[in-house]
LUMLUMMI-828656 format. One record per residue (C-alpha): residue in one letter; x, y, z; residue number from 1. Coordinates in Angstrom, 2 decimals. Layout:
BEGIN
NODE,resn,c1,c2,c3,resi
NODE,A,X,Y,Z,NUM .
...
This chain:
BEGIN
NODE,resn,c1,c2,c3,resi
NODE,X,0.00,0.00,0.00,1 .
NODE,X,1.24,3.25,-1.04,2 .
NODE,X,2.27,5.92,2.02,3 .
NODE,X,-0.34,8.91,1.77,4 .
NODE,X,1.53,11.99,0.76,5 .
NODE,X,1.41,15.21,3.26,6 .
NODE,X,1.52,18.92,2.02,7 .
NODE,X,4.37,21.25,3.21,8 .
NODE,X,1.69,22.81,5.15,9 .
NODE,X,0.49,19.20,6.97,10 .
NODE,X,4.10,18.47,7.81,11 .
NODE,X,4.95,21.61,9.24,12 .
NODE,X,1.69,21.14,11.66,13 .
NODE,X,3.81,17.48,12.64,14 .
NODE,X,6.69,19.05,13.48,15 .
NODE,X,5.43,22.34,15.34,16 .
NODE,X,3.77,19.34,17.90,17 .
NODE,X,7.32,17.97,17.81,18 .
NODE,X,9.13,19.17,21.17,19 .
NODE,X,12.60,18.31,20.17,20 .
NODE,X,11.93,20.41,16.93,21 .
NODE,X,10.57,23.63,18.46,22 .
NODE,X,13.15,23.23,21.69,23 .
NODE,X,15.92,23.54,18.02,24 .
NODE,X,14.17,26.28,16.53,25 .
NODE,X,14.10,28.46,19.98,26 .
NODE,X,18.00,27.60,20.23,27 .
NODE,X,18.71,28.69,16.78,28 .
NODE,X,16.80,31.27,17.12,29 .
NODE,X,18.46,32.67,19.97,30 .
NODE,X,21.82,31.96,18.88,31 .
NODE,X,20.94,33.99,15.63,32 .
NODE,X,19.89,37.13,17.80,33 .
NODE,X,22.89,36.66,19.79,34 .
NODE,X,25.39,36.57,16.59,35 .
NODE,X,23.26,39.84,15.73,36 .
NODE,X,23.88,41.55,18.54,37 .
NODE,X,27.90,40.71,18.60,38 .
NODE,X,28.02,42.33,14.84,39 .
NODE,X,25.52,45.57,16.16,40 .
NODE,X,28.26,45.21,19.08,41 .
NODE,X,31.25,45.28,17.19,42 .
NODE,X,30.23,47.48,14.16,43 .
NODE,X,29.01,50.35,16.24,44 .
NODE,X,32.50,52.26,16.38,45 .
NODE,X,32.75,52.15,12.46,46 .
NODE,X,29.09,53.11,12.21,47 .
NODE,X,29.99,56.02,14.77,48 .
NODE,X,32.66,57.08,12.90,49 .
NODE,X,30.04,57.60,9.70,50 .
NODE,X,27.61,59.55,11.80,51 .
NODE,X,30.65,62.04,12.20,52 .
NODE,X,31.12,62.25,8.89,53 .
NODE,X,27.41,63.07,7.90,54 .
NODE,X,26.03,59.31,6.98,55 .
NODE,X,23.51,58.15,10.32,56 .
NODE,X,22.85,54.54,9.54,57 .
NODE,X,21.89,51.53,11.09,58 .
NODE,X,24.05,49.33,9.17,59 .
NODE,X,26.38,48.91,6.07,60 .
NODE,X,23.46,48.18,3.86,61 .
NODE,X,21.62,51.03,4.64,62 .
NODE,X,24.71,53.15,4.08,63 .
NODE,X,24.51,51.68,0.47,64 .
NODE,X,20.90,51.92,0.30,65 .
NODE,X,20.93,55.66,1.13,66 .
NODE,X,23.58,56.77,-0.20,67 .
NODE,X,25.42,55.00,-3.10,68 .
NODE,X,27.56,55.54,-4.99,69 .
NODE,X,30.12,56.30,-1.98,70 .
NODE,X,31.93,59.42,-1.43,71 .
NODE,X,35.69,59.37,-1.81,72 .
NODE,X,35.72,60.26,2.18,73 .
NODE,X,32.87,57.09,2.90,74 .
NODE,X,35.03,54.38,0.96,75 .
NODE,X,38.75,55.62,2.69,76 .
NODE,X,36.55,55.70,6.25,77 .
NODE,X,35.81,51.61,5.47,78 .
NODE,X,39.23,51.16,3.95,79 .
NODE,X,40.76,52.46,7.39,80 .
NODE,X,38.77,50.23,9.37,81 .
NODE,X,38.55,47.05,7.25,82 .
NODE,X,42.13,45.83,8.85,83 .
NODE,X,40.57,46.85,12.23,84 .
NODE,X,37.64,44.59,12.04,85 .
NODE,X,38.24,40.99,13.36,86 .
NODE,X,35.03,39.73,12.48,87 .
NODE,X,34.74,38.00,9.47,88 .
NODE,X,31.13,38.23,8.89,89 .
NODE,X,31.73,42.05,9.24,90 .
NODE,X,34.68,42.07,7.08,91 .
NODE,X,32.29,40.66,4.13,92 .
NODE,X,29.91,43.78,5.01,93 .
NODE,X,32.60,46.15,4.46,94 .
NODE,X,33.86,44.48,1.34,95 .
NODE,X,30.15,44.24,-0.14,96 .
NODE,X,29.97,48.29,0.68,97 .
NODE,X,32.91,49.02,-1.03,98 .
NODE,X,31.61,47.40,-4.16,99 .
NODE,X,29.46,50.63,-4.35,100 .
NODE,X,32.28,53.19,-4.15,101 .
NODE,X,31.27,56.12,-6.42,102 .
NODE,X,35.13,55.86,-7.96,103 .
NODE,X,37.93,53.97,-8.40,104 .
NODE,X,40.40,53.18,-5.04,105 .
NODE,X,43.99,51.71,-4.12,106 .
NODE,X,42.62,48.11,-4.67,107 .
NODE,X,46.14,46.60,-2.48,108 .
NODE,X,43.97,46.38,0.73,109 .
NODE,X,41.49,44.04,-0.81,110 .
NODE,X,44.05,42.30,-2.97,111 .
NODE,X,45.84,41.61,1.08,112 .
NODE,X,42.66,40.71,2.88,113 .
NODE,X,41.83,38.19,-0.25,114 .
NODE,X,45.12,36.11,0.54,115 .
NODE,X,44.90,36.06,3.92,116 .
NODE,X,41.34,35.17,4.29,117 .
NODE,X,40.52,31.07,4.15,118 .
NODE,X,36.84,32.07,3.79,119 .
NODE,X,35.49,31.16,0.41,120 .
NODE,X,32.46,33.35,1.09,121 .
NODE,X,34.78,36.62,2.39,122 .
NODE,X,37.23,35.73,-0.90,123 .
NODE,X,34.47,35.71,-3.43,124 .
NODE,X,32.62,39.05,-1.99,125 .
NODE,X,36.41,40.29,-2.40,126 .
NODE,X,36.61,39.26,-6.17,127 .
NODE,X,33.29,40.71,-6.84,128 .
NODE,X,33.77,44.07,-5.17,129 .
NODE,X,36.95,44.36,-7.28,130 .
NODE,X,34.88,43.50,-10.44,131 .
NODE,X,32.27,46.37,-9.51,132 .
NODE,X,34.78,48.87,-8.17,133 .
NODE,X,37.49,48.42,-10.49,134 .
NODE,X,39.94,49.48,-7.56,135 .
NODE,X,43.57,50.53,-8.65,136 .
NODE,X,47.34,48.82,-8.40,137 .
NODE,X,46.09,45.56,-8.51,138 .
NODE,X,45.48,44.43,-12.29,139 .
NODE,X,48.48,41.94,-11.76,140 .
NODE,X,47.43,40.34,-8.99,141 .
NODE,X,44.08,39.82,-10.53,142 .
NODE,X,45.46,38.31,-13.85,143 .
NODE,X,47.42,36.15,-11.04,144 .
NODE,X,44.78,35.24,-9.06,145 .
NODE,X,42.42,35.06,-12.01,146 .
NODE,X,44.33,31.78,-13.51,147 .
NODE,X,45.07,29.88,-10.76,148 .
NODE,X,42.78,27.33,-10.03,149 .
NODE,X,43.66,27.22,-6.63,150 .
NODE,X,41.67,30.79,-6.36,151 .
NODE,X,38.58,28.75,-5.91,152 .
NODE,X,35.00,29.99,-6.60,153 .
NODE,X,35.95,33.29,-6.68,154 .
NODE,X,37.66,33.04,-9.51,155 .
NODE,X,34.33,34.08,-11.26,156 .
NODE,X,34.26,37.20,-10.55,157 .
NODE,X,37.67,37.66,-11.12,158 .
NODE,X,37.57,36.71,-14.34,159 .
NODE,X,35.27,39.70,-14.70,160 .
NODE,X,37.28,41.99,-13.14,161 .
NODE,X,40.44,41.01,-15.89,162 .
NODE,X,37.96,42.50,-17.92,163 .
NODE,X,37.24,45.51,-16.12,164 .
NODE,X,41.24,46.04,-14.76,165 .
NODE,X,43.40,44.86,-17.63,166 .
NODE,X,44.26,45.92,-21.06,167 .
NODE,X,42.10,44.31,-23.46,168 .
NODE,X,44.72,42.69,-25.16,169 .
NODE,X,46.02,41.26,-22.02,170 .
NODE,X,42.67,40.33,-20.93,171 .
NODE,X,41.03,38.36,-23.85,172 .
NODE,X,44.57,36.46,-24.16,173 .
NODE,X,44.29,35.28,-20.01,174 .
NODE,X,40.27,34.41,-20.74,175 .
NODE,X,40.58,32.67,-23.76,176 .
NODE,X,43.27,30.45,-21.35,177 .
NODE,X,40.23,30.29,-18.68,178 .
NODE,X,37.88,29.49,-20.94,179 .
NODE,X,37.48,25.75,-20.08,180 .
NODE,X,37.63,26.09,-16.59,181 .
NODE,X,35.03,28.94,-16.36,182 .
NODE,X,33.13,28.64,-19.64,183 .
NODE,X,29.68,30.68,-18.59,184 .
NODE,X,31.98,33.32,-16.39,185 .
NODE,X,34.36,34.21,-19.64,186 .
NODE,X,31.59,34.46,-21.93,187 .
NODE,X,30.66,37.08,-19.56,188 .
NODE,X,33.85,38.85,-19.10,189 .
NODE,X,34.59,38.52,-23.24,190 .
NODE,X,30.72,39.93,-23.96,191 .
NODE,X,32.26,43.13,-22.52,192 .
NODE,X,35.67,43.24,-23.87,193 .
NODE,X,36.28,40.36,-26.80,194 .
NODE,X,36.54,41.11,-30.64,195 .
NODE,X,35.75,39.11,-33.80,196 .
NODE,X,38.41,36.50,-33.04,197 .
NODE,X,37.14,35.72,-29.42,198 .
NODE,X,33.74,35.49,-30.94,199 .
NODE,X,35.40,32.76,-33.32,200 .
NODE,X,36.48,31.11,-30.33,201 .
NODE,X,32.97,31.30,-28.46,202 .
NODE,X,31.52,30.14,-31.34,203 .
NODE,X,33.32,26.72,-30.98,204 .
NODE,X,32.63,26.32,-27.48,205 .
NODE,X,28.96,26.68,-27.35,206 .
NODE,X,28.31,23.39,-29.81,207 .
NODE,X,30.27,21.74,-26.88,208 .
NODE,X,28.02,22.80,-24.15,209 .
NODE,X,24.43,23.29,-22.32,210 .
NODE,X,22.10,25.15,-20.43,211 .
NODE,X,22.72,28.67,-18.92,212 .
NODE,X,26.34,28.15,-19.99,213 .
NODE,X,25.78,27.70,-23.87,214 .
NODE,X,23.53,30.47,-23.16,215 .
NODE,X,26.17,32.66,-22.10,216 .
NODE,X,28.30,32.25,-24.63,217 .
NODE,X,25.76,33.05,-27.10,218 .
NODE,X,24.73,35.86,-25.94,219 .
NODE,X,28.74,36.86,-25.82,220 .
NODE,X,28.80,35.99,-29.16,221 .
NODE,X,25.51,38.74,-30.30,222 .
NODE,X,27.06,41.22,-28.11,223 .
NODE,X,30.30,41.05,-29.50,224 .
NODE,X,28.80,41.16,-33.01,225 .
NODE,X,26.68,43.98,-32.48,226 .
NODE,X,29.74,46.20,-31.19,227 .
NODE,X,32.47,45.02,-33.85,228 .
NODE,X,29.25,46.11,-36.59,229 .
NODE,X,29.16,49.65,-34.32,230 .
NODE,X,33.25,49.95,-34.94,231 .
């Protein structure tokens, strides 16, 4: 006999009468309010420090919220107290605010904190902020960082930012090398930058691959098409 089926509604009823299950919830539920109070704890000096300067906010993301892109004075306030910050989960909320800076910054702090961090989630927040900052003094330690597969997952994003950093013969050359690592993530980085030959190259790929990737590169191809017509 087949086992009746319950709805996600029915088996949530089963386990709110579970004691065990609600005791869990409470706990994680206070442990979550206590890790929330730690960060409100240990961010309110840098949060302080931005009231001074004319930005009252509750937290990072409202600072970004309210008031992006970041002055020149905002983004060297959270460059001065990144290195300050023990707290990893309030590193990442600097790094993510600095990803809105309103122009482009010495990039060396990030390009430290990124090789001394063991935290895949800190190290690919890093990589993207440098993508959508385009921070200065660094394009050689992207291209570095960029092909090594050791990088990790946040070698994504760095492929976009040897897009956004490097000379765009020097970048198509070190993402055409990527290519088969990080198929979908070039295609992105080469619909910015890449000419008639990397469209060539695209071209090739996508009969070799599937879903959003083969997408992608596609749509790397049309883009890359429609701005070599534009030339």
């Amino acid at each position: 006999m087949r086992k009746k089926r319950i709805t996600a509604e029915e088996l949530m009823a089963q386990l709110q009468r579970d004691p065990a299950y609600v005791k869990r919830q409470a706990e994680l539920a206070d442990a979550h309010e206590l890790r929330e109070a730690e960060i409100a704890l240990a961010m309110r000096p840098l949060l302080q420090r931005l009231a001074e300067q004319g930005y009252e906010v509750s937290d990072l993301r409202e600072l970004v919220l309210r008031h992006a892109p970041l002055a020149p004075k905002v983004v060297d306030t959270l460059l001065e107290w990144l290195p300050k910050i023990e707290d990893g989960a309030i590193k990442e909320h600097i790094v993510r605010a600095l990803g809105a800076a309103g122009a482009p910054f010495p990039g060396e702090s990030l390009a430290e904190l990124f090789d001394r961090s063991t935290s895949e989630g800190l190290r690919w927040a890093i990589a993207n902020t440098i993508a959508e900052a385009r921070p200065g003094g660094i394009t050689d330690w992207v291209l570095e960082r960029a092909r090594d597969p050791a990088t990790g997952k946040a070698r994504e994003m760095l492929a976009l930012a040897v897009a956004r950093l490097a000379p765009p013969e020097v970048a198509n050359a070190a993402l055409l090398r990527m290519l088969d690592d990080l198929p979908g993530h070039v295609a992105l980085a080469l619909a910015e930058i890449g000419g008639p030959y990397e469209a060539t190259v695209l071209e090739a790929k996508s009969a070799a691959t599937r879903g959003w990737v083969k997408r992608e590169i596609e749509a790397a191809i049309r883009a890359i098409r429609r701005r070599s017509r534009g030339r």
